[in-house]
C-alpha positions as CSV (number, residue, x, y, z in Angstrom):
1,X,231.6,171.9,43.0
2,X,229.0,170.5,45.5
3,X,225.2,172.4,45.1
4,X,222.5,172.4,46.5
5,X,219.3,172.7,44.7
6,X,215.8,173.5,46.4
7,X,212.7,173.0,44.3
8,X,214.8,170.5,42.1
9,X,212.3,168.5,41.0
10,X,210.2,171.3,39.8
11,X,210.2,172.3,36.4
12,X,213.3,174.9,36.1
13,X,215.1,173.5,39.1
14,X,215.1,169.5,37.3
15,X,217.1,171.4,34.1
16,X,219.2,172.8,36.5
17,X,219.7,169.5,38.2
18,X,220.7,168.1,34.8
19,X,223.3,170.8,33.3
20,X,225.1,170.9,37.0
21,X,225.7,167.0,36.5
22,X,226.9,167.4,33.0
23,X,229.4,170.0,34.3
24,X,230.3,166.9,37.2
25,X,229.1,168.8,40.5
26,X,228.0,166.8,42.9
27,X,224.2,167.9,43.7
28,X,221.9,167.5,46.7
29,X,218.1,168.3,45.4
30,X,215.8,169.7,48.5
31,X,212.0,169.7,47.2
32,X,209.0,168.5,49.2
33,X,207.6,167.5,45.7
34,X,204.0,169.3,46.4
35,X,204.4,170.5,42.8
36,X,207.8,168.4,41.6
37,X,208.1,165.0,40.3
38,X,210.8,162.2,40.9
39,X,210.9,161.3,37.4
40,X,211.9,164.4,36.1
41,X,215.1,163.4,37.9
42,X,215.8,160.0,36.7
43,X,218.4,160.5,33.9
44,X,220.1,163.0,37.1
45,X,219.8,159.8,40.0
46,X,221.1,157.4,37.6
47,X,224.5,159.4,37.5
48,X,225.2,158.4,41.4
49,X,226.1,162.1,41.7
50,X,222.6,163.0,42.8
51,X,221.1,162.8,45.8
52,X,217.3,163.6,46.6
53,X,215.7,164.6,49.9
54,X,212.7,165.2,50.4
55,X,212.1,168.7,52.8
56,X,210.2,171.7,52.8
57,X,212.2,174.6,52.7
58,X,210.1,175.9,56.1
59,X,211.4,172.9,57.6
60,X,214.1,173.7,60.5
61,X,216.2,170.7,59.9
62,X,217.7,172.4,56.8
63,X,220.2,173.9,58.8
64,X,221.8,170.3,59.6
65,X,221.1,168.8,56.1
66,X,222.9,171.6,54.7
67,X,225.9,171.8,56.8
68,X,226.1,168.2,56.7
69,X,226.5,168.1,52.4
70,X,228.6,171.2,52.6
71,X,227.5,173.1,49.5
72,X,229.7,175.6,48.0
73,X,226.4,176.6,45.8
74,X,222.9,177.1,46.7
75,X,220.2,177.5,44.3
76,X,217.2,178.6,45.8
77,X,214.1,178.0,43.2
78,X,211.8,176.1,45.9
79,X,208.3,178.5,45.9
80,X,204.5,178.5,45.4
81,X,204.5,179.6,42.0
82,X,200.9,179.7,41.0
83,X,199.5,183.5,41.1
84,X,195.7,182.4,41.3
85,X,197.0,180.2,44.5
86,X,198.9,183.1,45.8
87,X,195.4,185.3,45.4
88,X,193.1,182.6,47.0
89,X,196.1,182.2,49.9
90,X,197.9,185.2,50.3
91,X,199.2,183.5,53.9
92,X,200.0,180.6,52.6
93,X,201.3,181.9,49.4
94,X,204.1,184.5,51.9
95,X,204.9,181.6,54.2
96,X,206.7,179.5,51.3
97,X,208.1,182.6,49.6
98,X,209.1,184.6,52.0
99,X,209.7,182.8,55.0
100,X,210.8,179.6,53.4
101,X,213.4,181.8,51.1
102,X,214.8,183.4,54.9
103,X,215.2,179.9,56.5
104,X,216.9,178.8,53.0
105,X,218.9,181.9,53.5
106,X,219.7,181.5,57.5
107,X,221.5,178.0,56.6
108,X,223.2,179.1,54.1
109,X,224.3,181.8,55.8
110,X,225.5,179.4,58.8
111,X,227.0,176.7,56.6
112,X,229.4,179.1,55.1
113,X,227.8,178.8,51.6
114,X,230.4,180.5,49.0
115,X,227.1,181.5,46.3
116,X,223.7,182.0,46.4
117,X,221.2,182.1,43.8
118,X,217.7,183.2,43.6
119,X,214.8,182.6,41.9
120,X,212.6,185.7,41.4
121,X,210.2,186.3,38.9
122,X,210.4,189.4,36.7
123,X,206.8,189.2,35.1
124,X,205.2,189.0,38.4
125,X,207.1,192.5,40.2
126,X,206.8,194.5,37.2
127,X,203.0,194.8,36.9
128,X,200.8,196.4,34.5
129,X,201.5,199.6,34.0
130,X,205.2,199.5,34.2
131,X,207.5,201.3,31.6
132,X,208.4,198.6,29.0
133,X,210.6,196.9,28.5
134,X,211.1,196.4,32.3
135,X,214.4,197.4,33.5
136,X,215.7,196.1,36.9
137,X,216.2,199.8,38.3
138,X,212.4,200.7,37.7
139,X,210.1,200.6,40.6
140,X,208.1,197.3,41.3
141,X,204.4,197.3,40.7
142,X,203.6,193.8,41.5
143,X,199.7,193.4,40.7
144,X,199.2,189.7,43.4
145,X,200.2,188.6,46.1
146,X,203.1,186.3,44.4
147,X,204.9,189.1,43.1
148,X,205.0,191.1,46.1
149,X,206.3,187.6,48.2
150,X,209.0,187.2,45.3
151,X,209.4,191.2,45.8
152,X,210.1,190.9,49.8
153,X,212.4,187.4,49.6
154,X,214.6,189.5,47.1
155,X,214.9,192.3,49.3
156,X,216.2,189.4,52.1
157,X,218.7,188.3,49.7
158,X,219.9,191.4,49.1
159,X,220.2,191.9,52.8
160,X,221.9,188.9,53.6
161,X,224.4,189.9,50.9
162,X,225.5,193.1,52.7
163,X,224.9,192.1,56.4
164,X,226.2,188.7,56.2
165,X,229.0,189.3,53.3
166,X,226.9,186.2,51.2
167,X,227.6,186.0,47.5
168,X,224.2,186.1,46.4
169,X,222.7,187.1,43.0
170,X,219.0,187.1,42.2
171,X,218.0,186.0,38.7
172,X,213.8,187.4,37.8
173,X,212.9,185.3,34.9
174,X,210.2,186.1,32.1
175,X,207.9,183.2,31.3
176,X,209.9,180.3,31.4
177,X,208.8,177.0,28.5
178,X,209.8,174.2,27.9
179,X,209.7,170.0,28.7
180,X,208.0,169.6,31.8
181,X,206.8,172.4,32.3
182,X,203.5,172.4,35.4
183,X,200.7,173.6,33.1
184,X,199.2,175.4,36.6
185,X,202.5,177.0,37.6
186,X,202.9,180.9,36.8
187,X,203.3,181.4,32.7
188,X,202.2,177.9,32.1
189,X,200.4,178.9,29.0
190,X,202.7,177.1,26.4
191,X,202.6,173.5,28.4
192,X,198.2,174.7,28.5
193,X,198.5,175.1,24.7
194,X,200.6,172.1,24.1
195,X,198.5,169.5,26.1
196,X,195.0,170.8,24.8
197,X,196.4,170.8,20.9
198,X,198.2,167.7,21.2
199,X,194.6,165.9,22.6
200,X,192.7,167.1,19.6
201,X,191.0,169.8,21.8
202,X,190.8,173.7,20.6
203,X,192.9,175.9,23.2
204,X,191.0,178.6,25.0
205,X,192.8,182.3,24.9
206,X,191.3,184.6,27.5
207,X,190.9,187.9,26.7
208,X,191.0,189.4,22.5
209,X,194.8,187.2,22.1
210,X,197.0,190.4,21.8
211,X,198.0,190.5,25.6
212,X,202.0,189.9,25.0
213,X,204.7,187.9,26.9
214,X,208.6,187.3,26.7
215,X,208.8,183.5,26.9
216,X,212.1,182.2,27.0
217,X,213.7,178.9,27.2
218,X,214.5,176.6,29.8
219,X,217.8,175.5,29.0
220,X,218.8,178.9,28.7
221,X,217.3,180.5,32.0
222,X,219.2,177.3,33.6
223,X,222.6,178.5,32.0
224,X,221.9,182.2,33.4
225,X,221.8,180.3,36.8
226,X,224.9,178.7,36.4
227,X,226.8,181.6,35.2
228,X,225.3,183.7,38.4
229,X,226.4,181.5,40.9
230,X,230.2,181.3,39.4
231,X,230.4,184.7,38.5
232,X,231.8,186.4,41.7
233,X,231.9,190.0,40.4
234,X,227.9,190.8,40.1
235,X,226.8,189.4,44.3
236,X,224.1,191.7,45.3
237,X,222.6,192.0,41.7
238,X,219.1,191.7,40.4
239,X,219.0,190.1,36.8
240,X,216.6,189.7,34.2
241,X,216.5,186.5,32.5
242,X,214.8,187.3,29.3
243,X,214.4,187.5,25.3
244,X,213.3,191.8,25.5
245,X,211.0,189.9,22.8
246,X,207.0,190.3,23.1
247,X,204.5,187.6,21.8
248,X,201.3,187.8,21.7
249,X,199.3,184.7,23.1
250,X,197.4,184.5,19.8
251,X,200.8,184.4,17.7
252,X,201.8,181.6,20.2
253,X,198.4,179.9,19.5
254,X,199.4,180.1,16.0
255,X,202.5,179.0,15.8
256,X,201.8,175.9,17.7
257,X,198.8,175.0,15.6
258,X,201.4,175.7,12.7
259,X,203.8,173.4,14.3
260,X,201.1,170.4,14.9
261,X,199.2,170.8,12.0
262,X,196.0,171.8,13.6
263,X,193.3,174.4,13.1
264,X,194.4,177.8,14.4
265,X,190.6,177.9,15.9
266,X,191.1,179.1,19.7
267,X,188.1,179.6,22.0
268,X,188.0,183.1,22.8
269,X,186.9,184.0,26.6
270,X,186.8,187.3,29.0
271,X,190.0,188.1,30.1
272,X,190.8,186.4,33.6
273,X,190.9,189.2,36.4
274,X,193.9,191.1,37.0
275,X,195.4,190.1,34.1
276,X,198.7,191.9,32.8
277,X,198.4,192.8,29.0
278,X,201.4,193.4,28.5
279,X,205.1,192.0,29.7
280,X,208.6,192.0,28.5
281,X,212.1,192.5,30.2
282,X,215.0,193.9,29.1
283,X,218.2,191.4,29.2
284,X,220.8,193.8,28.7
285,X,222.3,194.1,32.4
286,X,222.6,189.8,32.1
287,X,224.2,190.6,28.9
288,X,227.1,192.7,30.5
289,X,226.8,191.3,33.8
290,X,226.8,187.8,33.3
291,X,227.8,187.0,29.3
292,X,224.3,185.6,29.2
293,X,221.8,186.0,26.4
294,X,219.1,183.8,25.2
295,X,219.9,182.0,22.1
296,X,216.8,179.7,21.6
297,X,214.5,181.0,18.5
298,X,210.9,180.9,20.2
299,X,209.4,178.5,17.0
300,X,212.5,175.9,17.6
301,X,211.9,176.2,21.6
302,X,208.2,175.6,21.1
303,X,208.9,173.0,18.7
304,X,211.1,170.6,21.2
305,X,208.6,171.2,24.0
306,X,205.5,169.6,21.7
307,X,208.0,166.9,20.8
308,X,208.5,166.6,25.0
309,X,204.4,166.2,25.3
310,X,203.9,164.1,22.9
C-alpha cells in the first residue's frame, strides 16, 4: 500500500510513520515541521521506503504532490494542537484545522484516494460537563477554540464521505503519551512530568491533582489508525481511541516519581483557566468496530517513555 502521512514528523504521526514501514507500505510524510522533527524519522528514511516533504497542508500544491505519489491511504494528523495557542489565536488556530483538513480533503478527494483517516481529538469536543464516560453519540461541548476547529474539520470529513463516496473514518483520541511526545502539544502532561523529574526538578500540578485523564499509548492509538484505514466496513464513523480508564494527574505524579525514584513532592498551583476536571472516553464502539482495544498497562507505558527521555 502507498500512504500518505500529513503531520508525520509530529509526535503520533512519526509512530505511524514507523508501523506503516514495518507492515512494507511505501509512505510519503507531508509536515511543514513548525512543531515536527526530522529525526523522529530517521530509523523510517533509512528504510528507502520513506519519502519526506516538506508542505503545509494550506498549501495549494498538495493537489499535485498528491496525485503525483498516488496514495491509496491518507492519514490526515497535520494540526495546531496546542489549546492555549488555539485560545490566544482562534484565526490562526481554524485556518490549520479547519481549512487545512478541507484542502487535505479536496486532493484526496481528486486523486481518487481509496481511505481516509482523521485525526480528531476526543478530550477536546467533549468538554466539561459532558456525561462520562464520553460516548461518540453524545452532543459536543468543546470548551476552546481547538475543539470546536477539530469539531467542524470532522463534520467535513463526514461530508466528503457522503457527497464524494470517500472512505473516510475519523479516529478522536484521549491523551495520547509516549516517546517524543511535544511537551507543549495538547495532553502533554506526561512528556511535562517526565522532563522536570528526570532534571532533578519537582513537577508543578495545577489545580488540587484529582482533575482525571484517559491517557493512552502511542503505539496503540497508531494501530487504531491502521486498522481504520483498512477496515472498509466502518467509512463515515467517529471513534474513540481510548482506555475508558481515568487517572488522576496526582496518581500520574506518583507513579512516575515511583518509577524514577524521586520524591513524590509536586508544587501545587491554581488551576489554569478553563480547565476540564474531568475526561474519559468510552472505547467500546473501536472495540466492535474496529477489533481495537488498548493493551498497554499505563505504569509499563509510562515506564518506556522515561526510558525514551532519559
Amino acid at each position: 500500500m502507498k500512504a500518505l502521512v500529513t503531520g508525520g514528523a509530529g509526535f503520533i504521526g512519526s509512530h505511524l510513520v514507523d508501523r506503516l514501514v514495518d507492515e512494507s507500505d511505501e509512505v510519503l510524510v507531508i509536515d511543514d515541521l513548525s512543531t515536527g522533527h526530522v529525526d523522529h524519522l530517521a530509523r523510517a528514511l533509512r528504510t528507502g521506503s520513506v519519502k519526506l516533504h516538506q508542505m503545509d497542508v494550506r498549501d495549494p500544491n498538495l493537489l499535485t504532490v498528491m496525485r503525483r505519489f498516488g496514495p491509496d491511504a491518507v492519514y490526515h494528523l497535520a494540526a495546531q494542537a496546542s489549546v492555549p495557542v488555539s485560545v490566544a489565536d482562534p484565526v490562526a488556530d481554524a485556518d490549520i484545522n479547519v481549512l487545512g483538513t478541507i484542502n487535505v480533503l479536496e486532493a484526496a478527494h481528486r486523486s481518487g484516494v481509496t481511505s481516509f483517516v482523521f485525526a480528531s481529538s476526543g478530550g477536546a469536543i467533549h468538554g466539561a460537563g459532558s456525561t462520562l464516560p464520553a460516548k461518540e453519540s453524545h452532543k459536543p461541548r468543546p470548551d476552546a477554540p481547538y475543539g470546536v476547529a477539530k469539531l467542524a474539520a470532522q463534520y467535513y470529513v463526514e461530508l466528503y464521505e457522503r457527497v464524494h463516496a470517500l472512505s473516510a473514518v475519523t479516529l478522536a483520541p484521549a491523551n495520547v503519551y509516549g516517546p517524543r511526545q511535544n511537551a507543549t502539544a495538547e495532553g502533554g502532561v506526561v512528556a511535562i512530568f517526565a522532563r522536570t523529574l528526570l532534571a532533578g526538578r519537582p513537577a508543578t500540578i495545577f489545580g488540587d491533582g484529582t482533575q482525571t485523564r484517559d491517557f493512552v499509548y502511542v503505539t496503540d492509538v497508531v494501530d487504531a489508525f491502521v486498522r481504520a484505514a483498512r477496515a472498509r466496513r466502518v467509512s463515515g464513523r467517529t471513534f474513540h481511541v481510548a482506555t475508558g480508564i481515568e487517572t488522576t494527574i496526582k496518581d500520574l505524579h506518583s507513579l512516575m516519581a515511583r518509577l524514577l525514584g524521586t520524591t513524590d513532592r509536586p508544587i501545587m498551583a491554581d488551576p489554569k483557566p478553563g480547565d476540564i476536571h474531568r475526561s474519559v472516553l468510552d472505547p467500546s464502539a473501536a472495540a466492535a468496530g474496529l477489533d481495537w482495544t488498548a493493551w498497554t498497562p499505563l505504569e509499563r507505558g509510562v515506564a518506556t517513555t522515561l526510558t525514551s527521555f532519559s
